[in-house]
VOGU-3710 file (C-alpha; in Angstrom, 3 decimals, decimal comma):
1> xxxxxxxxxx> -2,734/12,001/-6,757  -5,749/11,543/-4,581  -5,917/10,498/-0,715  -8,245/8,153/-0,388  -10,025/7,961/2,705  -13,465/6,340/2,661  -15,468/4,326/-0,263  -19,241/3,768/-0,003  -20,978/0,436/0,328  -20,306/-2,474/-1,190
11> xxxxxxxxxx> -16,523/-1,310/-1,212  -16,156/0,711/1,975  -13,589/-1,529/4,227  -11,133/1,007/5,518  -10,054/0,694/8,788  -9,794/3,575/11,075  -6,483/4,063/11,100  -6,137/4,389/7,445  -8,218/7,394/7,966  -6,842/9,054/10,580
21> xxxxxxxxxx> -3,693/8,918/8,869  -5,009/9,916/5,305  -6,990/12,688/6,426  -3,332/14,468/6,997  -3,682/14,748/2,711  -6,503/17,312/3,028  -5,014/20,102/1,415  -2,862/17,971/-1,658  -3,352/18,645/-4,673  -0,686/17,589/-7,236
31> xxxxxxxxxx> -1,104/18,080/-10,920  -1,907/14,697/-13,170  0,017/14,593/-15,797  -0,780/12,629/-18,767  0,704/11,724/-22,349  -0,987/11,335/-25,891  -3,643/8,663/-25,923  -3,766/8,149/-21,616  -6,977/7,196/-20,081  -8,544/10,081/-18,622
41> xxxxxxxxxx> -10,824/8,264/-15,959  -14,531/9,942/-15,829  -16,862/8,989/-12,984  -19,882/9,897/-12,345  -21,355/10,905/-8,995  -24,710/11,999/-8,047  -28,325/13,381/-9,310  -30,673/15,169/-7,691  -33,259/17,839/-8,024  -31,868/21,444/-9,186
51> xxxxxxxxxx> -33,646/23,054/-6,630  -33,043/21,398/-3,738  -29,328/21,231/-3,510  -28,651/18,770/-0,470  -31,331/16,259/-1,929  -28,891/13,816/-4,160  -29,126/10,435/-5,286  -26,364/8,152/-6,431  -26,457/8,285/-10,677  -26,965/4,678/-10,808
61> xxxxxxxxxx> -30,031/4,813/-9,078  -31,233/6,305/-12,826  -31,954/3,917/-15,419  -28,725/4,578/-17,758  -25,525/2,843/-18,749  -23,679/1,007/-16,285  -20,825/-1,222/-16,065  -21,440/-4,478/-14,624  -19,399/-4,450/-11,547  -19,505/-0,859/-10,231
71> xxxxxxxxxx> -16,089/0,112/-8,936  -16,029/3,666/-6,258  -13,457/5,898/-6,134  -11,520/6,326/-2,676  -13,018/9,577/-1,624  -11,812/12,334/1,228  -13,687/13,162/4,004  -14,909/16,394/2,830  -16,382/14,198/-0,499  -18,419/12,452/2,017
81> xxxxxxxxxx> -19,856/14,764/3,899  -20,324/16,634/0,234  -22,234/13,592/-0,480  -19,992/12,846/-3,415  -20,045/9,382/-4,472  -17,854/8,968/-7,431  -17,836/5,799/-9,662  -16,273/4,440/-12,819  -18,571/5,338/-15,931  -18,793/3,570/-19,146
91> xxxxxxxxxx> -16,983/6,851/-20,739  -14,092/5,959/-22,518  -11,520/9,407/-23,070  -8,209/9,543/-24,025  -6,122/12,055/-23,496  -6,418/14,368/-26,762  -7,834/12,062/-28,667  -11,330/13,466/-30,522  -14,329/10,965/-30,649  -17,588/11,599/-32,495
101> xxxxxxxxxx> -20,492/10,015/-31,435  -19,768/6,841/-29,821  -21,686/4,152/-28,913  -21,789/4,012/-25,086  -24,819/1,313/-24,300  -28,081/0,465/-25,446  -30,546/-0,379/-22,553  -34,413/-1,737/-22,969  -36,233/0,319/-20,393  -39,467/-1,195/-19,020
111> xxxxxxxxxx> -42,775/0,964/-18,771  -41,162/1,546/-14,857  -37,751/2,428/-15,676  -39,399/5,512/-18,625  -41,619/6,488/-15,775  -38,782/6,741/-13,296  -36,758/9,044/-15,702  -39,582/10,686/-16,119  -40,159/11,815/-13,023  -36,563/12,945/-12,381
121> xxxxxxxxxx> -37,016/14,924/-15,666  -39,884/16,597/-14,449  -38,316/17,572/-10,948  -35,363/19,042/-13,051  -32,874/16,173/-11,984  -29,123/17,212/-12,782  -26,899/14,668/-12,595  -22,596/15,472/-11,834  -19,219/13,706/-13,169  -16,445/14,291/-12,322
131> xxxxxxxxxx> -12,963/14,502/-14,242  -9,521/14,928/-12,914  -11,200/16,381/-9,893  -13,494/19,085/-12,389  -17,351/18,793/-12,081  -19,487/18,466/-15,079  -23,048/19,460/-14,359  -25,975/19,107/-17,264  -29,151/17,559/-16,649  -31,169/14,304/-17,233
141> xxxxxxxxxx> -33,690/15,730/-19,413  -35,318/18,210/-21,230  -38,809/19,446/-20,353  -41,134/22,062/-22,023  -44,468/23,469/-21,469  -46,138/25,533/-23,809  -49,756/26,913/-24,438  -53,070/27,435/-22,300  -55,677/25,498/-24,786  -54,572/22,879/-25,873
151> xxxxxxxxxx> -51,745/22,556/-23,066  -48,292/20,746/-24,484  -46,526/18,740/-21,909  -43,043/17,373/-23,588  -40,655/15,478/-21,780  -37,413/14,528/-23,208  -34,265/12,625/-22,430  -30,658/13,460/-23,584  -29,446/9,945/-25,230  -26,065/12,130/-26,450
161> xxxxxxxxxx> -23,433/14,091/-24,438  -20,915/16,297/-26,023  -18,191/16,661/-23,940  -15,944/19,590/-24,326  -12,223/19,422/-22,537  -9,228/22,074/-22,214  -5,823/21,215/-21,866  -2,522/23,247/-21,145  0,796/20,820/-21,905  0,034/17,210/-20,331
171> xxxxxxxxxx> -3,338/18,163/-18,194  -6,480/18,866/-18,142  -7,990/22,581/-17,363  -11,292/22,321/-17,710  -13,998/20,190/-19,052  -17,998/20,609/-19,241  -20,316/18,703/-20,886  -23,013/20,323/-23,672  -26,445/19,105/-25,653  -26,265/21,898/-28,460
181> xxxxxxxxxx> -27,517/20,660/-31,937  -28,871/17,485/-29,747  -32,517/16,195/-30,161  -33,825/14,851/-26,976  -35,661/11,702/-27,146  -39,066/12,053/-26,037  -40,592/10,172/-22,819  -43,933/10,669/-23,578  -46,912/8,114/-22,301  -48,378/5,554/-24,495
191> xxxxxxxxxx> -45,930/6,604/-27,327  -46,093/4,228/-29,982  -43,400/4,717/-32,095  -40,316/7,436/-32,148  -37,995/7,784/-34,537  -34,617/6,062/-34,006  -36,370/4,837/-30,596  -38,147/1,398/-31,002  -40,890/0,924/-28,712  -43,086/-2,034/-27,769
201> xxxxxxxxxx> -44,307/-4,540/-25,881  -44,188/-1,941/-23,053  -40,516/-1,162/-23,008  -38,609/1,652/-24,686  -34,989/0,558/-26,290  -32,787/4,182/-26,574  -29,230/3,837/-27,329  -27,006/6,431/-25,464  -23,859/8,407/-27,173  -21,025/10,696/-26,596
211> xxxxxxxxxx> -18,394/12,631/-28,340  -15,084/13,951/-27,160  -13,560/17,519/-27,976  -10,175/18,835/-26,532  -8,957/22,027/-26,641  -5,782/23,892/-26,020  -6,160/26,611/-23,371  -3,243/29,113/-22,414  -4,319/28,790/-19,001  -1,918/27,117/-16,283
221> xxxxxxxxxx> -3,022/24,401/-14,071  -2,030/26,303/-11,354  -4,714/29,187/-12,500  -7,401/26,291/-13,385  -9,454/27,197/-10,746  -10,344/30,628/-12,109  -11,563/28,867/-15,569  -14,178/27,313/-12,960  -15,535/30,436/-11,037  -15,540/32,026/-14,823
231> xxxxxxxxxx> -17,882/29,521/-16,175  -21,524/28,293/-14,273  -23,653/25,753/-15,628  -26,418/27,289/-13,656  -27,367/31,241/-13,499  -25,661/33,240/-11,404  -27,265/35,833/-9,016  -25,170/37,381/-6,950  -23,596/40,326/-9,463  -23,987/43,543/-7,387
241> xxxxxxxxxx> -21,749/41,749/-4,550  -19,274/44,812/-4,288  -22,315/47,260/-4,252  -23,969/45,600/-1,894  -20,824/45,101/0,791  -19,798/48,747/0,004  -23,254/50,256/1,619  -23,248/47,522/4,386  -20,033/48,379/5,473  -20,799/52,551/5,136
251> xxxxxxxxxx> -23,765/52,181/7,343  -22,043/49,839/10,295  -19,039/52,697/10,180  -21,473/55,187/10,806  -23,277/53,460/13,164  -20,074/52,466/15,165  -19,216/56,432/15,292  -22,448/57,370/16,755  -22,509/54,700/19,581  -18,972/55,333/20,331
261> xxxxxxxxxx> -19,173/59,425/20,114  -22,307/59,383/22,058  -20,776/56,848/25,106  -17,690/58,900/25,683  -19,627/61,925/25,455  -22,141/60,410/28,294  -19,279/58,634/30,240  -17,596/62,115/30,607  -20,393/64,019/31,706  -20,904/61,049/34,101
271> xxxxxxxxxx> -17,058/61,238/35,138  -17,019/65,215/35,752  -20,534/64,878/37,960  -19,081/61,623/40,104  -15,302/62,286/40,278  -16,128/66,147/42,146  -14,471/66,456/45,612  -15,486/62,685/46,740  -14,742/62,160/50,497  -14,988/58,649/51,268
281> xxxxxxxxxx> -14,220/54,675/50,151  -15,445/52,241/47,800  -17,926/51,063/50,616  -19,443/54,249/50,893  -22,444/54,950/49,788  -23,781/58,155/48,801  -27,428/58,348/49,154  -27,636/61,778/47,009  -26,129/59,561/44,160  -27,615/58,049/41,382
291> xxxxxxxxxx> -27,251/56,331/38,635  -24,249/53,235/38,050  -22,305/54,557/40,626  -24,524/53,852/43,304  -24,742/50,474/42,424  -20,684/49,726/43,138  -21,299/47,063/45,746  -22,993/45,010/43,512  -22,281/44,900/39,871  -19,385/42,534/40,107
301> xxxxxxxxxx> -21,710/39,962/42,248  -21,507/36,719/40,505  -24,178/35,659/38,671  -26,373/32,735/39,172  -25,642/29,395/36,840  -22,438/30,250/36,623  -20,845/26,556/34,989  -23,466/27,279/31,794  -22,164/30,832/31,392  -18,500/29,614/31,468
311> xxxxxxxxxx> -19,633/27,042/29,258  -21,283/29,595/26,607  -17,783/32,138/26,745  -15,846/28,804/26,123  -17,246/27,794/23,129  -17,997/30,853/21,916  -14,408/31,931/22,052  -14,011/28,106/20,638  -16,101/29,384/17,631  -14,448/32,579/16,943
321> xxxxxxxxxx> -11,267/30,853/16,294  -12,696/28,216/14,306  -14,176/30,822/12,194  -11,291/33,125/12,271  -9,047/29,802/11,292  -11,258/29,256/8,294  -11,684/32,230/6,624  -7,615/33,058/6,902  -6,632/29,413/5,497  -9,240/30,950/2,696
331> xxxxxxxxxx> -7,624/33,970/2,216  -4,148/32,164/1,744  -5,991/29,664/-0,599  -5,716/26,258/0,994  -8,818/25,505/-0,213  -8,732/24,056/-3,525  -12,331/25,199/-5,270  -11,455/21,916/-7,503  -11,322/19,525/-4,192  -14,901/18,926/-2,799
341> xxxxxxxxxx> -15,694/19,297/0,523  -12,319/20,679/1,735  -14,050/23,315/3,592  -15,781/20,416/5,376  -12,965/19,123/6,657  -10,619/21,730/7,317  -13,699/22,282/9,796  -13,983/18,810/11,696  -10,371/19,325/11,853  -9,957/23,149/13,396
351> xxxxxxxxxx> -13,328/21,732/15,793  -11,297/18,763/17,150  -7,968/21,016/17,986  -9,535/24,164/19,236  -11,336/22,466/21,546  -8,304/23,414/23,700  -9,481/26,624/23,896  -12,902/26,276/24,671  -11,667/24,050/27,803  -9,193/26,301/28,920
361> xxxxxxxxxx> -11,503/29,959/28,892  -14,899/28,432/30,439  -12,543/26,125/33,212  -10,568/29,059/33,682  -13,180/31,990/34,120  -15,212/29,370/36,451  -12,309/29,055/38,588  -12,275/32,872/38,907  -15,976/33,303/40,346  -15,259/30,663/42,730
371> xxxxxxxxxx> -16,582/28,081/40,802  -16,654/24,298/42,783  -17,789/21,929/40,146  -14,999/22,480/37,606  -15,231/18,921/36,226  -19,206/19,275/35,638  -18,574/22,166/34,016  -15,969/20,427/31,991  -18,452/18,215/30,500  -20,962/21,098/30,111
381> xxxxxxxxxx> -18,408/23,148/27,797  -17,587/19,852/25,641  -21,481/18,841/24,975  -23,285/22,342/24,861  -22,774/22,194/20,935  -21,408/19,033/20,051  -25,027/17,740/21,690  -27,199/19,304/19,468  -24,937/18,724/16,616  -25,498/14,862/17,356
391> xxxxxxxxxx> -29,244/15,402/17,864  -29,641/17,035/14,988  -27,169/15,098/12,536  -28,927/11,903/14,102  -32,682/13,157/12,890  -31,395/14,574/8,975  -28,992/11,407/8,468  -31,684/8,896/9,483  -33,925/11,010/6,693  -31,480/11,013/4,316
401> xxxxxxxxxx> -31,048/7,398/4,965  -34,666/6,490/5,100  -34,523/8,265/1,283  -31,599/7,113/0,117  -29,613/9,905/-0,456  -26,160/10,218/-0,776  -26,134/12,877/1,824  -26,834/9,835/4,749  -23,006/9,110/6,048  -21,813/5,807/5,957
411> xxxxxxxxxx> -20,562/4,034/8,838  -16,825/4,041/7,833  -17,349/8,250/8,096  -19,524/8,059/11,103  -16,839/6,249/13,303  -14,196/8,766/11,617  -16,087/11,663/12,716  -16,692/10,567/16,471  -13,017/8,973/16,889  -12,268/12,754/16,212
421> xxxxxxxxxx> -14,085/14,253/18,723  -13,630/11,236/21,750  -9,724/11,038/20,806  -9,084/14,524/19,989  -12,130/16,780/21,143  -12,715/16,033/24,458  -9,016/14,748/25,587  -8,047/18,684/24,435  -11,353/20,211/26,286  -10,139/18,513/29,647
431> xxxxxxxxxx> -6,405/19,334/29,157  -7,530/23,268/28,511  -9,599/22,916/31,400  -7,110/21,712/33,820  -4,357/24,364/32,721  -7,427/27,351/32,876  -7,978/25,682/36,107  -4,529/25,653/37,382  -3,400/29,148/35,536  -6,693/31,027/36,194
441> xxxxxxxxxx> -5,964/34,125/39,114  -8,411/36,198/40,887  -10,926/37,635/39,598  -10,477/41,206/39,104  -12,930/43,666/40,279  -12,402/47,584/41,179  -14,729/47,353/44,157  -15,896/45,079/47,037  -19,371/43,542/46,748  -21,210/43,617/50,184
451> xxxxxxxxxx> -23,451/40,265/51,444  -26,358/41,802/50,525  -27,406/42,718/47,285  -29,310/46,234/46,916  -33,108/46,006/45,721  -33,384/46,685/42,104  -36,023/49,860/41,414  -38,416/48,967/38,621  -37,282/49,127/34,886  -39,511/50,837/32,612
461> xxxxxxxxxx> -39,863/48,723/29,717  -37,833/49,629/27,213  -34,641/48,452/29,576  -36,273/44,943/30,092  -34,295/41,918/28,514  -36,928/41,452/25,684  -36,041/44,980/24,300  -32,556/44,588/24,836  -32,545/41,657/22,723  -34,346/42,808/20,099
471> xxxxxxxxxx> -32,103/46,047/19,797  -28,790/43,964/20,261  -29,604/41,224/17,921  -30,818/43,498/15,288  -28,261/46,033/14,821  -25,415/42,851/14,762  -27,883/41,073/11,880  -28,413/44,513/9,989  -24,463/44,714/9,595  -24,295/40,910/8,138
481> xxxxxxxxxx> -27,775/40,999/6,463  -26,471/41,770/2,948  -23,053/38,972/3,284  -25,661/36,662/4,695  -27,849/36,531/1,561  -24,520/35,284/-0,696  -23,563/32,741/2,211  -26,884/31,126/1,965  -26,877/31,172/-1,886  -23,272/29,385/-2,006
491> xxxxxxxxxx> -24,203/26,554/0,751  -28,267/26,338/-0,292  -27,362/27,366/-3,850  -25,465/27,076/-6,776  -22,450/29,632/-6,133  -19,004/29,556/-5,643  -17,947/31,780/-3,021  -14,698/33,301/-3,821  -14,456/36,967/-1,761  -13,226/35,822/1,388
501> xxxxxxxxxx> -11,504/39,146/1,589  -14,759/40,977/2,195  -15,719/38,177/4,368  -13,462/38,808/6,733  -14,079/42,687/6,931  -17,490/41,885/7,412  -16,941/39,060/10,176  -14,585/41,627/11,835  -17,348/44,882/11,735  -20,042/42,273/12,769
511> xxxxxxxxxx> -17,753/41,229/15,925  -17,625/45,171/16,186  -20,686/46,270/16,287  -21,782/43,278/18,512  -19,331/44,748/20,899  -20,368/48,484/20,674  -24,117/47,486/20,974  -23,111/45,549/24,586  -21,249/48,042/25,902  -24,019/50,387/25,350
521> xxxxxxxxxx> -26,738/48,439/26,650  -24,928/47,438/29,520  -24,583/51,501/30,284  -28,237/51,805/29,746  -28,822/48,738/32,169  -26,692/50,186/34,866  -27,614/53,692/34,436  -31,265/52,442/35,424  -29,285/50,969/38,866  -29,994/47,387/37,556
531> xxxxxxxxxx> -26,768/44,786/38,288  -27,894/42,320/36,707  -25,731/42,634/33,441  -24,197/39,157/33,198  -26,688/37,242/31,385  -27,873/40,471/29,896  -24,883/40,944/28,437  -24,850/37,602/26,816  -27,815/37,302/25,296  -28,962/41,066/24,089
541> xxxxxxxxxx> -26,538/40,507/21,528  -26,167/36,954/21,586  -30,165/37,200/20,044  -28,301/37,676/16,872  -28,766/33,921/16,264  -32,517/33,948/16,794  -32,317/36,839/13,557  -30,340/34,870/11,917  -33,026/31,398/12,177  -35,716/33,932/10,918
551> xxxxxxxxxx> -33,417/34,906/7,866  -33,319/31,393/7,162  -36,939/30,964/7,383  -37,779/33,816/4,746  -34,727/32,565/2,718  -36,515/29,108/2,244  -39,786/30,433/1,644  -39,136/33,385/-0,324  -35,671/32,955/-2,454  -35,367/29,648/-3,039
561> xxxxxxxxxx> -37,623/26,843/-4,248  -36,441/24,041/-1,928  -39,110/21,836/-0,469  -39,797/18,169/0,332  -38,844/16,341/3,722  -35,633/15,876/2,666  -34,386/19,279/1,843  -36,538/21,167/4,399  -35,196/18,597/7,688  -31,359/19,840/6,619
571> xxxxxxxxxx> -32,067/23,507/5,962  -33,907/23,996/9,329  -31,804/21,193/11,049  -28,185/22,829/10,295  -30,110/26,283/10,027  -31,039/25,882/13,722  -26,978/24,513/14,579  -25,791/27,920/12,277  -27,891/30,285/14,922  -26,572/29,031/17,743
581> xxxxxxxxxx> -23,014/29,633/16,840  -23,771/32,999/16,226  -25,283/33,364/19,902  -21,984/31,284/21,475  -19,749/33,794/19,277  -21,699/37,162/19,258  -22,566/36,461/23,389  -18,728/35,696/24,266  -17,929/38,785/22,563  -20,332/41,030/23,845
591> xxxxxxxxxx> -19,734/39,535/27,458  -16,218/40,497/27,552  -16,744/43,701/26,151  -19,092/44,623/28,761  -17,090/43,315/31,427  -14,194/45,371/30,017  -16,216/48,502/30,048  -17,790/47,608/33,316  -13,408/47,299/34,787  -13,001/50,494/33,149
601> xxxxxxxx> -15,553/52,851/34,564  -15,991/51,776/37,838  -11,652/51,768/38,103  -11,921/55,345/36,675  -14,067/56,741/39,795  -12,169/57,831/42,878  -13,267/56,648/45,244  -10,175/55,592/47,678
//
């Protein structure tokens, strides 16, 4: 039982409030149950080049057997934005039934429609289907070059599929489609004559096939998913995953002890020298001092641009429960590895609701540094992502549009998507905001802060914000840097990621060390009588997004083979949109870190 909530055009008229209320089906997925002889639908969905993953096509835009009214599937939200488009095929299965080679079509391709297929061939075109919710994956073609002098060049396309089903009781387990024993017919120019092909007048008639295999498997439907991660149509690369992780997570151990042993051995030596027969109040100053003591008066004066930092801890902390949300409804397997796009959705969905929170910390920490503009800043928190997001979905959809892809939205989705966030979004940023507002109390700082601020001596250079950055950011990406490979190779690739378990250790070590590298920055940056820590704070480790946009770059150019305007506008589009929610997330975490340190030390001096 599907939930339909969107069809592409041409039979797309769903009103909006079928959608809101389907999208509540997200996580269903029932068992189909069929008897001896059923129809098992197969529809096919989309091609596209091998290497460039978010580049797809609808599979009727090939040349090859259609029906003559095309009927879509109802698809979910997360199908959509998968850019699934699922359609009844000419395939005719029954439910355990066995068919060997069976006529599916014969089609007369003109000297255009050959050169078309050849083309996809040569870019390695793959096309999907899709059966009771299972992708089949093979490609359009075969392709072969061999020799220097004389150079062969022999392109080929697959007139016969053999497709190859499991079944456990009354459904279906797995299914995958094969070309073993098959002879490719050949798309070669100014062919004359193939066998079994008749060619002439410049067109080529080919006559397309398929057989039908089912076998028993012991496997239950409820373990179905694991016959999937077992079996890849395309290589797999990541197999020293565990290895890999392991190391990663023995270095950021180590490197947590030695910030944290080193700190408390510092702050005690700094403790023992400040804390020794003080006479005097928090307003005096000691000129003999030194150091972040002497600088009391001022390193809880408010910093300026205050509605943009509120803004960034809002969403960041917005972010880190988003995330958190994700990876846990992983963990306790709510995402079906059979249902496309779930992930997808589950995210619009957490977005819209925890928008609450994002509201309620930036309205509420503005209110306690005396903040005036609390509905500006209102606005500020709800567009400082979802603005960019726009600007950038705007510029890759109009692309994918422009190409016809399958990856442009249609308007149905688009109207979904921003009901959610002008119904849902915002109304639950402004409520958060007015409770922060109402609930938020003083804010709470150890000493006063005199009218004046004291003159900052000059920093040598490795304490300026460009070092701090680079140290902060680096350390953070160094902890993620193996993880980050296999995230990119299951979005921008071909894997299915499956160890959220070790995702969340490393999400958790990576908010860790983020906060361990603040704190001792921030003791560096006072130590060197320099206040100005708020921003600092934010964006020495907050930089880990600007490590992370790098990655990406040297990802693109030097693991994978995606190129073309199509592929390249997404990667660095949403590659762009992925480092700045690691800034947002790392830089609310570090801030409040530091600002927890910064409470501790200076409440730890006597100085009453």
């Amino acid at each position: 039982m599907r939930c339909g909530i969107g069809h592409l055009p041409g039979g797309c008229q769903r009103t909006m409030g079928l959608h809101c209320v389907l999208i509540l089906c997200l996580f269903s997925g029932w068992a189909v149950g069929y008897k001896q002889g059923d129809n098992v639908t197969l529809y096919v969905n989309k091609v596209g080049p091998y290497h460039n993953p978010q580049e797809t096509y609808h599979y009727y835009t090939l040349p090859v057997c259609r029906p003559e009214k095309v009927h879509h599937k109802s698809l979910s939200l997360g199908e959509v934005l998968d850019g699934d488009r699922m359609a009844e095929s000419l395939y005719y299965i029954r439910f355990r039934e066995n068919v060997e080679k069976k006529p599916l079509c014969t089609l007369t391709l003109s000297e255009k429609q050959v050169d078309e297929l050849r083309e996809a061939i040569e870019e390695l075109f793959y096309f999907e289907f899709v059966l009771d919710d299972i992708p089949i994956l093979g490609f359009v073609g075969y392709i072969e070059e061999s020799g220097f002098l004389p150079h062969s060049h022999k392109v080929g396309l697959w007139t016969h599929l053999d497709f190859n089903i499991e079944y456990n009781g009354d459904t279906v387990i797995f299914a995958n489609v094969s070309v073993k024993d098959v002879k490719p017919v050949p798309l070669e120019e100014g062919v004359g004559s193939v066998g079994g092909v008749g060619v002439g007048g410049g067109s080529l008639v080919v006559t397309h096939t398929y057989s039908v295999r089912w076998f028993e498997s012991p496997l239950p439907h409820s373990r179905r998913a694991e016959r999937l991660r077992d079996y890849s149509f395309f290589p797999k690369t990541l197999e020293i995953h565990w290895l890999s992780i392991i190391n990663s997570l023995v270095l950021v151990v180590l490197l947590l002890g030695f910030v944290i042993i080193i700190l408390m051995r510092v702050l005690k030596n700094d403790f023992a020298r400040y804390n020794v027969e003080e006479e005097g109040g928090c307003d005096d100053l000691d000129q003999g001092d030194n150091g972040w003591k002497i600088i009391h008066t001022d390193v809880f004066r408010f910093p300026p641009y205050k509605s943009l930092l509120c803004a960034v801890l809002g969403v960041g902390a917005q972010f880190l429960t988003l995330a958190t949300g994700i990876i846990l409804m992983a963990l306790l397997g709510m995402f079906n590895v059979h249902r496309h796009g779930a992930i997808n959705s589950a995210a619009i969905v957490l977005y819209a609701l925890t928008s609450c929170v994002s509201g309620y910390v930036s309205c509420s920490f503005y209110t306690q540094i005396n903040g005036q503009r609390w509905v500006w800043n209102i606005i500020l928190t709800s567009s400082l992502f979802s603005a960019p997001l726009f600007l950038t979905w705007s510029v890759v959809n109009s692309i994918h549009w422009w190409s016809g892809s399958t990856q442009a939205l249609p308007a149905t989705t688009v109207l979904l998507i921003l009901g959610a966030w002008v119904l849902v979004g915002f109304p639950l940023t402004v409520i958060g905001g007015i409770v922060g507002k109402n609930r938020a109390g003083s804010f709470q700082a150890p000493c006063r802060t005199r009218n004046i601020a004291r003159q900052i001596p000059t920093q040598p250079w490795y304490k300026h914000t460009a070092v701090h950055m680079a140290i902060g950011g680096f350390l953070p990406f160094s902890a993620i840097s193996v993880e980050l490979y296999y995230i990119f190779a299951t979005v921008w690739g071909r894997e299915h990621y499956t160890l959220y378990g070790i995702l969340l250790c490393v999400f958790a070590i990576l908010l860790s060390v983020g906060a361990c590298i603040s704190v001792a920055l921030t003791y560096f940056l006072l130590s060197g009588e320099d206040h100005r820590w708020w921003w600092r704070s934010v964006l020495s480790t907050g930089s880990t997004g600007l490590f992370i946009f790098v990655y990406s770059v040297f990802y693109y150019r030097n693991r994978s083979s995606m190129s073309g305007l199509v592929q390249s506008t997404e990667f660095f589009g949403y590659s762009l949109l992925t480092a700045l929610v690691f800034s947002l997330m790392l830089g609310s975490v570090s801030f409040w870190a530091s600002l927890a340190f910064i409470r501790y030390i200076y409440r730890s001096l006597k100085m009453d």
